[in-house]
N, C-alpha and C positions, 0 to 999 in steps of 0.2 A: 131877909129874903135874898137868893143868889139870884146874879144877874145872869146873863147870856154867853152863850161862847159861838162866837160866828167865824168863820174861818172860808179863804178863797182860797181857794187852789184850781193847779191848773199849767200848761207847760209856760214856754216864754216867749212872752208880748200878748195875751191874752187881756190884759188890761187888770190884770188882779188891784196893780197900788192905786190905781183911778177907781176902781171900782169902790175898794175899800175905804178911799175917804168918800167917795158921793154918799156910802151907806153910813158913817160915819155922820156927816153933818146932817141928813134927813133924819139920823134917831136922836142928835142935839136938839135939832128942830122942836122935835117932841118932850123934848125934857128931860131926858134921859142920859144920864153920866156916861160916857163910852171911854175907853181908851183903844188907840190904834198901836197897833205895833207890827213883827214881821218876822219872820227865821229864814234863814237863821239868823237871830239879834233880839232886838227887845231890853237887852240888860247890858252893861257893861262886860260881863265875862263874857257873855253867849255872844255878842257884837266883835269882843275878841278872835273868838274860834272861828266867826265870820270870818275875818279876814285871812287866817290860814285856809279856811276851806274855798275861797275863791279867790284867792290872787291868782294872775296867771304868769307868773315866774314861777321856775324851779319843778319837781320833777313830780308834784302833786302827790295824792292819796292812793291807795288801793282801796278797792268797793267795802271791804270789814273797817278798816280804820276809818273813812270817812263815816261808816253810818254811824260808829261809835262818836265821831264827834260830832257829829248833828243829835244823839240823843244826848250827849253832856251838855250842849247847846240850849236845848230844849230843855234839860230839868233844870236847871237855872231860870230859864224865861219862866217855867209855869213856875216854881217856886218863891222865885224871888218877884213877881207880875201877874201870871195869869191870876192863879190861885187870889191870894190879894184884893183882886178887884172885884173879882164873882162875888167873894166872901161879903167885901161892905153893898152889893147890888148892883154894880157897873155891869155895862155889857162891855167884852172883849173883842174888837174886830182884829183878826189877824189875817196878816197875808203869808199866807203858808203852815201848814202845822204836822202831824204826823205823816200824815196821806203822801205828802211829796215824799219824804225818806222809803214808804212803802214803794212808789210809784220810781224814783230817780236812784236810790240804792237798789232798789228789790228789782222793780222792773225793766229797768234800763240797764242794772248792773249786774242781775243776777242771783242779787242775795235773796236767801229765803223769808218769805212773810212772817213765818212763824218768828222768826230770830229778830226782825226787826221789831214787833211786836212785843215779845220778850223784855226789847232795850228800852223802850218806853213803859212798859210795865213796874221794871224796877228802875229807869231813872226820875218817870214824870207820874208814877204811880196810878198809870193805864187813862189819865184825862184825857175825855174826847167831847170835841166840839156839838154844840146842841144844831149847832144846821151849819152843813158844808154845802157853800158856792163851788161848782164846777165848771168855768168856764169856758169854755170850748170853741174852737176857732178852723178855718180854713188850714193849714201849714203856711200854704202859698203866701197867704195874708199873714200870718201871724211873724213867718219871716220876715217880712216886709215892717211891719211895725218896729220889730227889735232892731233890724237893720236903719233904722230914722232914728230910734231912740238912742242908739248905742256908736249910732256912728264906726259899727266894725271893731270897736274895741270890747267884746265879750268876755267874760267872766268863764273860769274854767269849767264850769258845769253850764254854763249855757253854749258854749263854744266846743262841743262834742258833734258826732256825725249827726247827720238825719236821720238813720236806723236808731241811732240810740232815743232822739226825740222821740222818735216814733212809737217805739214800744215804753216809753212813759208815757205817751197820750193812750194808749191801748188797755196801760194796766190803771190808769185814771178811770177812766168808763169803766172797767171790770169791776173798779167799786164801788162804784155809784150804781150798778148791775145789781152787785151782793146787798145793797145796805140802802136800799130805798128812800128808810123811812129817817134818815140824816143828808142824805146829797141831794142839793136841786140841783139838774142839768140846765145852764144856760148858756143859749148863745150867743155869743159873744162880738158879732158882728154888728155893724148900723153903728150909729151914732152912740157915743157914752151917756149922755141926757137915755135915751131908748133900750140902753142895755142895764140901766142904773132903774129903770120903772119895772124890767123885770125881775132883777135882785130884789125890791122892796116888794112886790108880791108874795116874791116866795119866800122871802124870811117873814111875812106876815101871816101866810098861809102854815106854817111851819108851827 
């Protein structure tokens, strides 16, 4: 029997890696094998390309090149992890998955859905998560958290304008809009204990 593929997404400081162990150790709780992981990374090679795609020295990616390495990223992770785990019955919690390269390449950068789409079709051979967590936040607040967490030292994709956050928080919603019956919309605000009883709702309800 396959296990689950749970997946948060959402912009930055929303609380996805909090989020994703509180649901992590409530489905241990239960009995249930999990594995946590994240993108981009999860494997040795894909944790690689991590760190070329977000060091912030030197003169970075353009919007094709980076989405191509976040799907090389990615077919590794599902290959050599996702895939693997579902297979003997684990559930998969991940923090990040397709939806951000749609949302942070496509939306924020520009590139076409279809084309990114495409690049996970033939690198990760079209896997999609069985229920996507959509977190969703203030801005105001959500800045605010990155800013405590990060102490100003940001990562080159979280360290872009506000108009670029902005239109990946936009095209987030547009596909939780399109795709109902895989996104629960939560928000993300209150206390992690009260944001964490609404995640296990609706990955229950799901």
């Amino acid at each position: 029997m396959n296990g689950r593929f749970i997946v948060f997404e959402g912009g930055e400081g929303v609380g996805k890696s909090t989020q994703s162990r509180l649901l992590a150790e409530a489905l241990r709780a239960r009995g249930i094998e999990v594995v946590t992981t994240r993108e981009p990374g999860g494997t040795p090679g894909a944790e690689a390309i991590r760190a070329l795609l977000l060091a912030s020295d030197g003169q970075g990616w353009g919007a094709r090149a980076e989405a191509l390495l976040f799907a090389a990223a990615r077919a590794d992770h599902v290959e050599t992890l996702i895939r693997p785990a579902l297979a003997r019955g684990a559930w998969v919690v991940c923090d990040r998955f397709l939806d951000s390269s749609r949302a942070y390449q496509g939306g924020g950068s520009g590139l076409g859905d279809a084309d990114i789409l495409d690049l996970h079709r033939i690198g990760s051979e079209g896997l999609m998560p069985d229920v996507t967590i959509l977190l969703t936040l203030d801005p105001s607040e959500a800045a605010a958290r990155v800013l405590r967490r990060d102490a100003g030292a940001l990562d080159r994709i979280g360290g872009r304008a506000a108009d670029y956050h902005a239109r990946v928080a936009q095209a987030f919603l547009r596909f939780a809009a399109d795709d109902p019956a895989r996104f629960a919309v939560i928000a993300a605000s209150g206390l992690p204990e009260d944001v964490h009883a609404r995640v296990l709702a609706a990955v229950d309800a799901a």
